[in-house]
Structure formats: structure tokens, C-alpha cells
C-alpha positions as a Python dict, from the first residue, in 0.01 Angstrom:
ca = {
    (1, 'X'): (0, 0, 0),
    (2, 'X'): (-286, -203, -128),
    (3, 'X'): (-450, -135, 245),
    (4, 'X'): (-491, 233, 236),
    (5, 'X'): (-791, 407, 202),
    (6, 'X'): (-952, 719, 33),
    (7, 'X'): (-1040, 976, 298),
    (8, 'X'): (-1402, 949, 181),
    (9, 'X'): (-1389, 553, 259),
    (10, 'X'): (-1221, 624, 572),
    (11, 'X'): (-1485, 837, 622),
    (12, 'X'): (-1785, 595, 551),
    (13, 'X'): (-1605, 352, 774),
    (14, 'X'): (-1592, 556, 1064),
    (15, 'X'): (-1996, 666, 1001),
    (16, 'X'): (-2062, 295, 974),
    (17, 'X'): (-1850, 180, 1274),
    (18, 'X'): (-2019, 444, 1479),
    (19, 'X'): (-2380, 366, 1341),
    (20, 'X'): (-2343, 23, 1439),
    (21, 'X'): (-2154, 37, 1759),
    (22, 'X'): (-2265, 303, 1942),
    (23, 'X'): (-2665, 327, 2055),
    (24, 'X'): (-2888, 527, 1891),
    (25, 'X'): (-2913, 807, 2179),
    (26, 'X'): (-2721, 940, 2446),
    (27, 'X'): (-2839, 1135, 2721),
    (28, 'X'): (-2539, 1367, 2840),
    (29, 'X'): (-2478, 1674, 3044),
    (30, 'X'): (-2316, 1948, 2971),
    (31, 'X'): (-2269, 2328, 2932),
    (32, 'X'): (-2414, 2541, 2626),
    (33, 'X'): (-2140, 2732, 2422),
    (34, 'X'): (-2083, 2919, 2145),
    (35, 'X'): (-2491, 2902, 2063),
    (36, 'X'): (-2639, 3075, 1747),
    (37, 'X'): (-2972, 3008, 1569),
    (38, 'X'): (-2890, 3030, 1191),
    (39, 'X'): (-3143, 3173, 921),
    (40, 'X'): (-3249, 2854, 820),
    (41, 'X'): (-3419, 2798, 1176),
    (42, 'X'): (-3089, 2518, 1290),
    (43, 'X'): (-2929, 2586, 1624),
    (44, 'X'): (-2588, 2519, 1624),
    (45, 'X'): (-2357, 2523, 1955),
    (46, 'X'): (-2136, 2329, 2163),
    (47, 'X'): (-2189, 2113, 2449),
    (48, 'X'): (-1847, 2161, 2694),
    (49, 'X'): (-1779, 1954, 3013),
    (50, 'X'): (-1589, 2207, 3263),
    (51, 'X'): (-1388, 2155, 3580),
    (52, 'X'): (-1382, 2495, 3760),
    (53, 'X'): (-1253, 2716, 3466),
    (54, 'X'): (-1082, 2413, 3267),
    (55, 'X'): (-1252, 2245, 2949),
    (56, 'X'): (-1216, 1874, 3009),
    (57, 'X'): (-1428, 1816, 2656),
    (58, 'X'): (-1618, 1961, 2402),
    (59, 'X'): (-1851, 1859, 2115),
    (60, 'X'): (-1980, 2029, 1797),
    (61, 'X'): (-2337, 1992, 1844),
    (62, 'X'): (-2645, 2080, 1589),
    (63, 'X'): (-3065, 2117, 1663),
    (64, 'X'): (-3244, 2069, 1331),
    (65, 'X'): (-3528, 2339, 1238),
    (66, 'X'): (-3823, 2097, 1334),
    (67, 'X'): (-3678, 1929, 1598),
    (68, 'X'): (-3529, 2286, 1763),
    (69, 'X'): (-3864, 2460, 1727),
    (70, 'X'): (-4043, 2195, 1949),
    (71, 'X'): (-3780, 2197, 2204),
    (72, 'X'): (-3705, 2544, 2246),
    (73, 'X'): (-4132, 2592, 2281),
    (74, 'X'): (-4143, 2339, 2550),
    (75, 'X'): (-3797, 2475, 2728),
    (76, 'X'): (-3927, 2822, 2774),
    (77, 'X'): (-4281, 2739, 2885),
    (78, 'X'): (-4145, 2505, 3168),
    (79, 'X'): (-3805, 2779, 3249),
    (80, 'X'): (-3995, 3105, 3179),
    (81, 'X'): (-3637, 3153, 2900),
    (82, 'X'): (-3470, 3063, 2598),
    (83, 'X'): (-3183, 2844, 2554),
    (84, 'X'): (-2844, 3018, 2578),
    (85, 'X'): (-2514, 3008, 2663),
    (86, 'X'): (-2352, 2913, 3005),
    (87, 'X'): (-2698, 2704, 3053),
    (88, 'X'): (-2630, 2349, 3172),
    (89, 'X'): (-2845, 2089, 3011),
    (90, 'X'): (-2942, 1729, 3001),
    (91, 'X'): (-2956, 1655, 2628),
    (92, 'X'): (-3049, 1372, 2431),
    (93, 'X'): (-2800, 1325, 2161),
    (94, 'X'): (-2726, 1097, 1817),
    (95, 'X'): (-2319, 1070, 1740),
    (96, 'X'): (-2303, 1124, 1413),
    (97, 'X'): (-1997, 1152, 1162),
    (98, 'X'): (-1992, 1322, 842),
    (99, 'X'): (-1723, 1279, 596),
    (100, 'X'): (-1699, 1640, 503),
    (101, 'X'): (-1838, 1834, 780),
    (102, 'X'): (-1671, 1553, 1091),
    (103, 'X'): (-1792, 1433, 1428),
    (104, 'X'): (-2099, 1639, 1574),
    (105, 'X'): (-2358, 1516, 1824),
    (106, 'X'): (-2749, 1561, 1691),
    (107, 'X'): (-2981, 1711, 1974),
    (108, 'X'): (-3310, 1562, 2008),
    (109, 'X'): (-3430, 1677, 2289),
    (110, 'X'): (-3336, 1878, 2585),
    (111, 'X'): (-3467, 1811, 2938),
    (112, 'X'): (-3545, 2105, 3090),
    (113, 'X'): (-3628, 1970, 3448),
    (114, 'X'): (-3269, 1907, 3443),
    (115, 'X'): (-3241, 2277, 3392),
    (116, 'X'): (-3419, 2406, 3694),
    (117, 'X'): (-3346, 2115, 3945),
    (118, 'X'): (-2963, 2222, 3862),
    (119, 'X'): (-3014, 2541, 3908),
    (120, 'X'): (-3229, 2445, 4199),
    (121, 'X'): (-2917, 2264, 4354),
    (122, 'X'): (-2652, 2532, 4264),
    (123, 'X'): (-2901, 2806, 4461),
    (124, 'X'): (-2914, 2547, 4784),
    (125, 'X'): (-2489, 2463, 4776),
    (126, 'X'): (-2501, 2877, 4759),
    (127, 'X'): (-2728, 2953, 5049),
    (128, 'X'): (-2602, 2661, 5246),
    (129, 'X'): (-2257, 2812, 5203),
    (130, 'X'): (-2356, 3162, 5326),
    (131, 'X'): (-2536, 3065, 5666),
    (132, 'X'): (-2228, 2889, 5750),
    (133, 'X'): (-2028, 3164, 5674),
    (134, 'X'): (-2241, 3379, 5873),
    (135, 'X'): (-2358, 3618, 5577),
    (136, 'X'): (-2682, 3545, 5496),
    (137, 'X'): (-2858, 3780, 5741),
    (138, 'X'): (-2564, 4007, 5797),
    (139, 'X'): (-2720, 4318, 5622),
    (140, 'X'): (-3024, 4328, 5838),
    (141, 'X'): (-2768, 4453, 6077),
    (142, 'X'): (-2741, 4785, 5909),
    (143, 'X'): (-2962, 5012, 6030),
    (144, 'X'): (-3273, 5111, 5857),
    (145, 'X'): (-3379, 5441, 5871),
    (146, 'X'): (-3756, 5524, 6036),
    (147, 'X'): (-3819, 5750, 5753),
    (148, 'X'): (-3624, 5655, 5432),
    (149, 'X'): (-3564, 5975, 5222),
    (150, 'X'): (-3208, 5921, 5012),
    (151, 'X'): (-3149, 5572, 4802),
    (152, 'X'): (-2951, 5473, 4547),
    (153, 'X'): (-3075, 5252, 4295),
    (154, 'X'): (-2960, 4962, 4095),
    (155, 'X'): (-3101, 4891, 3773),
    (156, 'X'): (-3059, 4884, 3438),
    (157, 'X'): (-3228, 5277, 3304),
    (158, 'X'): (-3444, 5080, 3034),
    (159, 'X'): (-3640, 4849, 3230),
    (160, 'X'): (-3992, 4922, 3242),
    (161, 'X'): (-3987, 4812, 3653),
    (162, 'X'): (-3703, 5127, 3700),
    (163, 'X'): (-3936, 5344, 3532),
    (164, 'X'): (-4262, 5251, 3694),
    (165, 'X'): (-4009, 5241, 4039),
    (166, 'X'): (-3946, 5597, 3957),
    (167, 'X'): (-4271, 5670, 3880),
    (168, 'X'): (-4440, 5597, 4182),
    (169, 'X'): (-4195, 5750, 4433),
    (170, 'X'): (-4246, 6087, 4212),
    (171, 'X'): (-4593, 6083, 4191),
    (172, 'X'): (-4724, 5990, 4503),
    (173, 'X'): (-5059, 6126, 4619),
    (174, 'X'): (-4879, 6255, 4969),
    (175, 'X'): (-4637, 6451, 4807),
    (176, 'X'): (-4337, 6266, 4961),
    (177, 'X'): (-4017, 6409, 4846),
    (178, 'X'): (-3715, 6107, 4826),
    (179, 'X'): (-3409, 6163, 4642),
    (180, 'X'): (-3316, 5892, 4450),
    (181, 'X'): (-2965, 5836, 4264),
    (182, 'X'): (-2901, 5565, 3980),
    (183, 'X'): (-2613, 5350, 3936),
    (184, 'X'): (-2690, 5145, 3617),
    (185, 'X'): (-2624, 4808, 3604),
    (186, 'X'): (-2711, 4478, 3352),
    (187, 'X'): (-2964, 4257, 3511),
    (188, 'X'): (-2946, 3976, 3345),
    (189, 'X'): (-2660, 3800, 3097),
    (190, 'X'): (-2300, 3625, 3179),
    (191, 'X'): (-2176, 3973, 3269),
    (192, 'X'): (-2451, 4057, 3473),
    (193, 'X'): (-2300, 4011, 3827),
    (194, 'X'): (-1966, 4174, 3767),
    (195, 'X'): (-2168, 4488, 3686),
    (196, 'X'): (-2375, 4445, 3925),
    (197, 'X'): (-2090, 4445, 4196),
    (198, 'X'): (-1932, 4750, 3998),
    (199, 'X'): (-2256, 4931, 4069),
    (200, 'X'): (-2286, 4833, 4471),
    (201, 'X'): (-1927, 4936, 4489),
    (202, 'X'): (-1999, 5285, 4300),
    (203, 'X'): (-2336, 5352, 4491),
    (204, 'X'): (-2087, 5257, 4847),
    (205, 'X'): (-1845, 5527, 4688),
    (206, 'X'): (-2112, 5775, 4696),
    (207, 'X'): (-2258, 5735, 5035),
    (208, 'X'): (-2146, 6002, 5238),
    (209, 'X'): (-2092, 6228, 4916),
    (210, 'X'): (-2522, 6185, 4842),
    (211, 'X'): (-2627, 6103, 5193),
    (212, 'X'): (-2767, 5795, 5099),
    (213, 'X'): (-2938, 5580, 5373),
    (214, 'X'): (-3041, 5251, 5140),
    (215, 'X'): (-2987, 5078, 4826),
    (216, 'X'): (-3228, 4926, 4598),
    (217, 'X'): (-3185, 4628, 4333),
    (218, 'X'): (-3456, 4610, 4108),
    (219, 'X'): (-3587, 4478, 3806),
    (220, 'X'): (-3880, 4424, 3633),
    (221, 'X'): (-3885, 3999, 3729),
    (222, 'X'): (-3843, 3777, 3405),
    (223, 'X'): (-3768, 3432, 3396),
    (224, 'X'): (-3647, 3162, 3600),
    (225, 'X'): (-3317, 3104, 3489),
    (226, 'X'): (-3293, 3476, 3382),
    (227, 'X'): (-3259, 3526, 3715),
    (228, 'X'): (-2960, 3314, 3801),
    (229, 'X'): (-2703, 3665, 3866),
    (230, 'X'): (-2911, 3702, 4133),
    (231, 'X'): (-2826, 3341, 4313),
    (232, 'X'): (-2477, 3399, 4269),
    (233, 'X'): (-2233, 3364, 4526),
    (234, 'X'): (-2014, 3657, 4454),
    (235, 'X'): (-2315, 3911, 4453),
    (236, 'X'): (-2489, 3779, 4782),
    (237, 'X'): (-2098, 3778, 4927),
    (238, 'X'): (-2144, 4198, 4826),
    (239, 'X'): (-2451, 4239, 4906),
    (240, 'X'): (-2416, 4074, 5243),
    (241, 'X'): (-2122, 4325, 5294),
    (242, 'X'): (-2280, 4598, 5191),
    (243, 'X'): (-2219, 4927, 5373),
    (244, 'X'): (-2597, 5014, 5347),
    (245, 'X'): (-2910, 4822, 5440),
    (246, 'X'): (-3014, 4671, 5087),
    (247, 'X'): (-3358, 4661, 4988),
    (248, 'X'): (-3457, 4447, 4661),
    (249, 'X'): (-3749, 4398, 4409),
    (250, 'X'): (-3590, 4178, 4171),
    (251, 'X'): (-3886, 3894, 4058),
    (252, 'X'): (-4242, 3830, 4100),
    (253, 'X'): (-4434, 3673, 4302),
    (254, 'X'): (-4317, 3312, 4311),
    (255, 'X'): (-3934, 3407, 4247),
    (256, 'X'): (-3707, 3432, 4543),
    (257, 'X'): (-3317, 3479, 4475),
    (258, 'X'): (-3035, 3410, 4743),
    (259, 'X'): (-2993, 3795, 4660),
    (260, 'X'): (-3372, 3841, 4787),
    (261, 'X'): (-3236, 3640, 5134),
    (262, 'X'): (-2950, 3813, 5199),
    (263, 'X'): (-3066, 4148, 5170),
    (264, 'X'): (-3161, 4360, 5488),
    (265, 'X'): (-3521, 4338, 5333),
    (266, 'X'): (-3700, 4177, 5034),
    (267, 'X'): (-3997, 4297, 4882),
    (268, 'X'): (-4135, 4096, 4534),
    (269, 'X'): (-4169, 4403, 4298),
    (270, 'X'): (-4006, 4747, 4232),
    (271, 'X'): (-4374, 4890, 4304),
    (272, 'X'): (-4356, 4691, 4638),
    (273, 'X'): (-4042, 4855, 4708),
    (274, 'X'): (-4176, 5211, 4637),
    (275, 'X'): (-4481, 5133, 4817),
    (276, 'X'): (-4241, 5059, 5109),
    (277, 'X'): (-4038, 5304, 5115),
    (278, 'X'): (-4358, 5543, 5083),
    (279, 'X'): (-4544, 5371, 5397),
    (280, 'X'): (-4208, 5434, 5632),
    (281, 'X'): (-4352, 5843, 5569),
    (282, 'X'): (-4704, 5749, 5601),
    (283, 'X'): (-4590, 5532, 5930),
    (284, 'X'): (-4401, 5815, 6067),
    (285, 'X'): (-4669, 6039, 5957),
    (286, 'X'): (-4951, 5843, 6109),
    (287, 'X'): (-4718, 5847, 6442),
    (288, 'X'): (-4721, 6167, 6489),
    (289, 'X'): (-5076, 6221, 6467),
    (290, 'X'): (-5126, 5950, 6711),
    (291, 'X'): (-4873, 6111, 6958),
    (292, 'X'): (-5059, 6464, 6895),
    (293, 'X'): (-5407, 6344, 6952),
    (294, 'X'): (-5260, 6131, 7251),
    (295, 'X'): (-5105, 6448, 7391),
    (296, 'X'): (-5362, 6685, 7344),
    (297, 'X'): (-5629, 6385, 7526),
    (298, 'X'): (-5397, 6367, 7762),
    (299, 'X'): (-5366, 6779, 7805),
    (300, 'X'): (-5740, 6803, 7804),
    (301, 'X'): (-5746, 6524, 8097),
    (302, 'X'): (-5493, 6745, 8313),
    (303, 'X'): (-5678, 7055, 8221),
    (304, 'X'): (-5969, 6894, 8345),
    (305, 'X'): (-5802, 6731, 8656),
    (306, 'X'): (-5669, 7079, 8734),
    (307, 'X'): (-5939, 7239, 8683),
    (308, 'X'): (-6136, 7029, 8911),
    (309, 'X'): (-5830, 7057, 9170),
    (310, 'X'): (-5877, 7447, 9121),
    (311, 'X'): (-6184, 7457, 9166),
    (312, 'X'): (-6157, 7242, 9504),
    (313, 'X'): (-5905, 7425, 9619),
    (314, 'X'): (-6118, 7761, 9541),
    (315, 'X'): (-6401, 7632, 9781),
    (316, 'X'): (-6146, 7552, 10033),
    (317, 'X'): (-5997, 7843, 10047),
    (318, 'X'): (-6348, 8046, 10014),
    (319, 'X'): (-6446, 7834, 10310),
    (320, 'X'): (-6103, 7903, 10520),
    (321, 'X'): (-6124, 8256, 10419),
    (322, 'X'): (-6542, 8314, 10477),
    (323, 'X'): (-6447, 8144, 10872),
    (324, 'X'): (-6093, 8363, 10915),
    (325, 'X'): (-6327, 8702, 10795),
    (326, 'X'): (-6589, 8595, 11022),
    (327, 'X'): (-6310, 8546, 11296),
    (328, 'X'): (-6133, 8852, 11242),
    (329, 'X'): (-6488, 9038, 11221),
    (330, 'X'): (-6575, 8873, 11547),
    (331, 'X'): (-6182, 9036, 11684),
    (332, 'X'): (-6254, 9353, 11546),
    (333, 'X'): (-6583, 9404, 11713),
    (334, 'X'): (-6416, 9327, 12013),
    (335, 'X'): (-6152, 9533, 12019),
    (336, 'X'): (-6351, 9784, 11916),
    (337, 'X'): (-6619, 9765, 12186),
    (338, 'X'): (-6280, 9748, 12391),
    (339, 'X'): (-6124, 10068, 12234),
    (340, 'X'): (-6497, 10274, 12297),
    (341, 'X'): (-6451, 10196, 12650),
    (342, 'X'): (-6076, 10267, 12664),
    (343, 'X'): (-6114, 10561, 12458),
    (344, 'X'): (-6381, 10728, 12653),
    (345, 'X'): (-6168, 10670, 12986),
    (346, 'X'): (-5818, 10841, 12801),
    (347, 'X'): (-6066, 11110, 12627),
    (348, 'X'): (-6192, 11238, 12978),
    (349, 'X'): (-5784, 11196, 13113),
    (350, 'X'): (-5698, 11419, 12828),
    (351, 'X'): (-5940, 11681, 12858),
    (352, 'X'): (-5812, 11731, 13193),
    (353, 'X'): (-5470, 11722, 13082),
    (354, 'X'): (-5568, 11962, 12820),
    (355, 'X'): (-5771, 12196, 13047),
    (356, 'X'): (-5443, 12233, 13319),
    (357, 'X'): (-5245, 12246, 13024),
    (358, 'X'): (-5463, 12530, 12855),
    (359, 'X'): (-5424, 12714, 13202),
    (360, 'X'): (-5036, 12664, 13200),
    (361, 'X'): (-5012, 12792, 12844),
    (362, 'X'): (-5267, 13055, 12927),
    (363, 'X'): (-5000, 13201, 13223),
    (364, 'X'): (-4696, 13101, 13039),
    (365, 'X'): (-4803, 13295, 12704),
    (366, 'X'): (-4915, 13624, 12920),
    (367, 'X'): (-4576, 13624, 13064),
    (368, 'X'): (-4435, 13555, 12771),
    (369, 'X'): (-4642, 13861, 12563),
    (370, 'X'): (-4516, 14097, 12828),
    (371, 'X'): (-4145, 14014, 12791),
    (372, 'X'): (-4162, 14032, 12402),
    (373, 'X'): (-4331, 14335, 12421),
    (374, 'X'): (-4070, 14484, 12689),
    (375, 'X'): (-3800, 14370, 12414),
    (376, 'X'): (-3989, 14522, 12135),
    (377, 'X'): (-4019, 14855, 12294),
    (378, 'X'): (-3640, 14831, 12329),
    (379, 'X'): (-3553, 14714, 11987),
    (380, 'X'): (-3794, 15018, 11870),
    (381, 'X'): (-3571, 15247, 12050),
    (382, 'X'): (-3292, 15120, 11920),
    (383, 'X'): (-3407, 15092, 11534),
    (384, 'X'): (-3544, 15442, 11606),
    (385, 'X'): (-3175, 15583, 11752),
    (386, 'X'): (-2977, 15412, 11418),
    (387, 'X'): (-3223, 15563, 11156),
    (388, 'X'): (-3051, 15746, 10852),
    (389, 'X'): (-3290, 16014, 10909),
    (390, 'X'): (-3262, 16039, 11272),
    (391, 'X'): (-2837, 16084, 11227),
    (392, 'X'): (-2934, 16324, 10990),
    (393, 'X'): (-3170, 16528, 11214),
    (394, 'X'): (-2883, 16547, 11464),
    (395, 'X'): (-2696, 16783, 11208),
    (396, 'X'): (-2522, 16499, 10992),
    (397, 'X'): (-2450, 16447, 10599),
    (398, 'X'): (-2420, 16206, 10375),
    (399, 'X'): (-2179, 16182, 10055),
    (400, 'X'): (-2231, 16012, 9715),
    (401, 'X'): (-2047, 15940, 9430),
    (402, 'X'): (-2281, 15753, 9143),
    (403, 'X'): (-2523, 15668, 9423),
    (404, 'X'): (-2236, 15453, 9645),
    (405, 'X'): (-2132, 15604, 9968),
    (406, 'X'): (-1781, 15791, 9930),
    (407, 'X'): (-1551, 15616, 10203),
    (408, 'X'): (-1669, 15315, 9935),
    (409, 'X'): (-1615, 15502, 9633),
    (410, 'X'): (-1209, 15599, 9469),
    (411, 'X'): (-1312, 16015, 9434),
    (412, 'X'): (-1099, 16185, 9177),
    (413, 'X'): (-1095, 16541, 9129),
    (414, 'X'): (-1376, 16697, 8917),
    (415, 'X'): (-1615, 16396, 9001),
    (416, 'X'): (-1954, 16518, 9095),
    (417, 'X'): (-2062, 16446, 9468),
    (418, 'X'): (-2400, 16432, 9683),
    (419, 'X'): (-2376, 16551, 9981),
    (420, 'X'): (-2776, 16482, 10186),
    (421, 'X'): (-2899, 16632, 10477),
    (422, 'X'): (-3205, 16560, 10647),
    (423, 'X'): (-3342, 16856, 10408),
    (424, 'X'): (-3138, 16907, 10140),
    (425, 'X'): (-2916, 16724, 9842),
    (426, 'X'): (-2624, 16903, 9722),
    (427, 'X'): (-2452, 16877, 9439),
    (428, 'X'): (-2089, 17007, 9381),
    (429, 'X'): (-1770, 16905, 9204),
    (430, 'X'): (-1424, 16767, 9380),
    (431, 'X'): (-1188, 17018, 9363),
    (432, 'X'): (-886, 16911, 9567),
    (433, 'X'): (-884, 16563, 9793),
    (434, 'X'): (-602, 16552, 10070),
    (435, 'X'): (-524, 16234, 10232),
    (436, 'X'): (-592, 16243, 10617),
    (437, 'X'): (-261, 16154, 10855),
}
């Protein structure tokens, strides 16, 4: 037992061992975990080496105040971000052993190069995977509207590039009416593209509930590496998919995202996206202004061409008709002149026709006179021989009862009678009526 050791000299020995074995720096890779800036100004993580989901290591890592403030300054003004979690880094690194507090590894610097050229290489192994899998331009295949009046939109509510998004569609100077449907969504963080999917899936849901022609993803830009949910696989692999033609705004001007090349169309800015969707009415609007002045120039160039056929065909027919009247005069004074010289020949035929015939009816109607008046004078005597007054003169009567002749009347006794004569009117009273055998 005279070998063994205090913990605390086991302790120096290992710090010792390490100081004078190891080199004074490392450079390593690995992945940020578990990262916190404490009050004091010291960042304290863990640097983890991954296969797929597995840890294969880990190390307790610390950033002293000083030597953290300078890095994380230079970081962000070559990345555009802050260091996080789930970043990979190349770090510069001391092993160092403490006999209380145990192994760490001392960060003194942080490449952040490294940073974007990984990232760089994790977007190319992404789009390289999607044009061979035949997705990269697949959305361009759904059809865009010509006029694009009901979207759904993909953002988070907060961010200032929704609201200006919003803004402009509302206010336009046209008076454009689009309806417009949110589905929120984080833009940014380690849960970003899972909601983002959740939201695409939501805003597919909805489709033929809202009528919705397109879907926008948009964000107010940010930082490189803040955009790195938008180079993911699984979210172009949706948005690729997608049952409407996607339309995004999600950087500025010198960030494009595999999400930007696999959507149907990319525009850099939610106001370029408004302004887009705005210029499909103004398009449309313009066309139809175009196809009205193009059809009333081409009206007024058929009125005219008409006209100018009318007005031919008017002289034509003024001609044609001007040569037929002057024909048909030329007829008519002909057949005239011909007619006078018939006429006079038939009008001396008749008048000797009429002048025989005036002699025949002169004959015929003094024969005639004579017999009617023969047939008169016998009728006369005849009217003259049936006269009521001439029966009467001969010695006969006539009997009434209430004005009708008796043979027409039903006599009763006491009924008053009329007997006439040709000089008298008697009156007297049935006494007695006998029916004659």
C-alpha cells in the first residue's frame, strides 16, 4: 500500500501527464450541444461527434469571457448568427484536467469558414440528391394560376416580413382583393422544419375547403446559417410534393435555399412575393386592355372596310339601277307609243261595236217595255180583282175578334165581334156559336 495515491495527487498526475504529453492545441470537429452563456460572460457546452443519430463521443467544453467575446464577434460578422446548438464547428481546443471540476477541452478559437463551407457542402449533397431523384423542379409542374387570388401562407405571425407581406397585398393602390389564409409556422430553430412540414400539410388539408390556388413561405431573411431549415432535405422532399404550386420569399438578396430551388417559383423577399402576386392582376389587367383596344382598332378597320364596300356597292347599284330606269323608261315609251296606236285602232272597233250594240239594246229594250207593260196591266187587274175593298164592294164582310180575323180567332160566347163592310163596322156580342157539319 505504500504506492497509492491521494485523489488530489492522482489528480496532479494526470494534469501533468496531459500537460506534457499532449500538444498545446487541437483543432477538432464536432457538433455544439447543450450550449449556455453563463452570467459571468463563459460559454459552456459540449462538443459531440455523431454517426447518424448515435453519439460516438462527447467532451465537456468551456469559452472563457475574453476569449468567447472575440470569437463569438468575429463568428457572427463572417455567418450573419450566433453560436448555438446543432452548429458543427472546427474548434481550436487545450485538454485540460482539473482535479475537482475533471477533463474539459478549453476553446480558443472557432473557425467559422468551417461553418459555412460545411454547411456549404451539406446544401450541395442535398440538391445533388434531389435532381437525381427527380424532385427538384417537380412543383413547377403544378399549375399556376393567370390571376392568383387565394394563398395560404407560411410564416411565423410575428415576423416583421409577414406583416409588411400582409401589408402590401391589403393596401395596394389598385384595389386588388386576394384572400390570404395563415398557417403559422417557426422559421428558424432545431424544430423549425418539423413545423414547417406540419404547416404545408395543414395548408394541403385546407385546399379545397379555402379554394386556395398557391402557397407562400416567407420570412423576413436573417442569417446564413439561420437559414439552414430551409436546405433541409425533408422540407424540399414536401415542398417538392406539394399539392400546390409553392411560391417563397424566405432571404435576401444574396441567400438562396434548396427550398428557394425547389419551389414552383422563388422570389428574394416577402415584398417581392406580394409584388408578384399583385403584377399577375396588373398583367391580366393590362391584357385586357390590350385585347379591347386591339378589338375595337380592329372593329373600326372593318367598319371602315365596310363602309367603303357599302359605299361601292351603293354606286354600283345606283349605276345598275340609273341604266335599268333608263331601260325600262326607254320600254315604257315604247309600249306606250305602241298602246296609242293600238288603242286608237280598238277605240274606233268599239265604238262601232257600241253603236250596233246601242241599236240592238235600243230594239231589244222597246220590245221589252211593251211586254212589261202588257204584264203590268195584267198584274193591275189582278191586284185590283183581290182588293179587300173590292170583295167588299161586291156585298162581302169581314169578322174580328181583338183585331185577328175570326176563322183565326177561338170565339166564345159573349166575346165582342167586328163585322166590316165596305161602309160600315159593326159591333155586336156572340150569342150562340154552332159548329158547321
Amino acid at each position: 500500500m505504500q504506492n497509492a495515491l491521494s485523489i488530489s495527487e492522482l489528480g496532479h498526475l494526470i494534469k501533468s501527464t496531459l500537460e506534457n504529453e499532449l500538444n498545446p492545441t487541437y483543432w477538432v470537429i464536432g457538433e455544439i450541444a447543450d450550449f449556455r452563456v453563463a452570467a459571468q460572460g463563459h460559454a459552456y457546452f459540449e462538443l459531440v461527434e455523431k454517426q447518424g443519430s448515435q453519439v460516438l463521443a462527447k467532451m465537456r467544453s468551456n469559452c472563457w469571457q475574453f476569449t468567447y467575446r472575440t470569437i463569438a464577434s468575429r463568428f457572427e460578422s463572417l455567418t450573419g448568427t450566433g453560436i448555438k446548438n446543432g452548429m458543427k464547428v472546427l474548434a481550436q481546443v487545450q485538454v485540460t484536467f482539473h482535479p475537482v471540476y475533471g477533463f474539459s477541452l478549453n476553446v480558443k478559437d472557432i473557425d467559422a469558414s468551417f461553418s459555412l463551407g460545411e454547411r456549404a457542402r451539406i446544401r450541395q449533397e442535398t440538391i445533388d440528391r434531389l435532381t437525381k431523384e427527380g424532385l427538384l423542379r417537380l412543383n413547377t409542374n403544378r399549375p399556376l394560376p393567370t390571376v392568383i387570388q387565394r394563398i395560404g401562407i407560411i410564416s411565423s405571425a410575428t415576423a416583421a416580413g409577414y406583416g409588411d407581406f400582409v401589408n402590401q397585398l391589403e393596401k395596394n393602390q389598385y384595389g386588388y382583393k386576394i384572400y390570404h389564409r395563415l398557417f403559422p409556422s417557426l422559421m428558424q430553430g432545431n424544430e423549425a422544419v418539423s413545423s414547417l412540414i406540419a404547416a404545408i400539410e395543414k395548408a394541403e388539408n385546407f385546399k379545397k375547403a379555402l379554394g386556395l390556388e398557391a402557397l407562400v413561405i416567407i420570412r423576413g431573411g436573417g442569417a446564413q446559417l439561420d437559414l439552414d431549415c430551409f436546405d433541409d432535405y425533408r422540407l424540399a422532399v414536401k415542398i417538392a410534393n406539394c399539392d400546390l404550386p409553392v411560391l417563397t420569399g424566405i432571404g435576401h438578396e444574396r441567400d438562396e435555399t434548396v427550398a428557394d430551388l425547389v419551389a414552383h417559383s422563388k422570389l428574394k423577399t416577402p415584398t417581392a412575393v406580394a409584388e408578384f402576386i399583385l403584377s399577375s392582376f396588373r398583367i391580366f389587367e393590362d391584357n385586357i386592355l390590350l385585347l379591347a383596344n386591339k378589338i375595337d382598332r380592329i372593329t373600326n378597320q372593318y367598319l371602315k372596310l365596310a363602309h367603303n364596300q357599302i359605299e361601292g356597292v351603293s354606286h354600283r347599284v345606283q349605276a345598275i339601277m340609273f341604266g335599268q330606269l333608263r331601260l325600262e323608261k326607254e320600254k315604257v315609251e315604247h309600249q306606250k307609243s305602241r298602246l296609242g296606236r293600238a288603242s286608237l285602232g280598238q277605240i274606233g272597233h268599239q265604238k262601232d261595236f257600241l253603236a250596233n250594240l246601242q241599236k240592238g239594246i235600243s230594239s231589244f229594250s222597246s220590245q221589252q217595255i211593251r211586254s212589261e207593260n202588257q204584264q203590268l196591266s195584267s198584274l193591275e187587274k189582278m191586284l185590283q180583282q183581290l182588293d179587300p175593298k173590292a170583295i167588299l164592294k161586291r156585298g162581302y164582310s169581314r169578322t174580328e175578334i181583338g183585331g185577328k180575323p175570326i176563322q183565326l180567332a177561338d170565339p166564345k160566347v159573349g166575346d165582342q165581334i167586328t163585322t166590316i163592310t165596305s161602309n160600315q163596322r159593326i159591333e155586336s156580342t156572340i150569342n150562340k156559336i154552332e159548329k158547321e157539319k
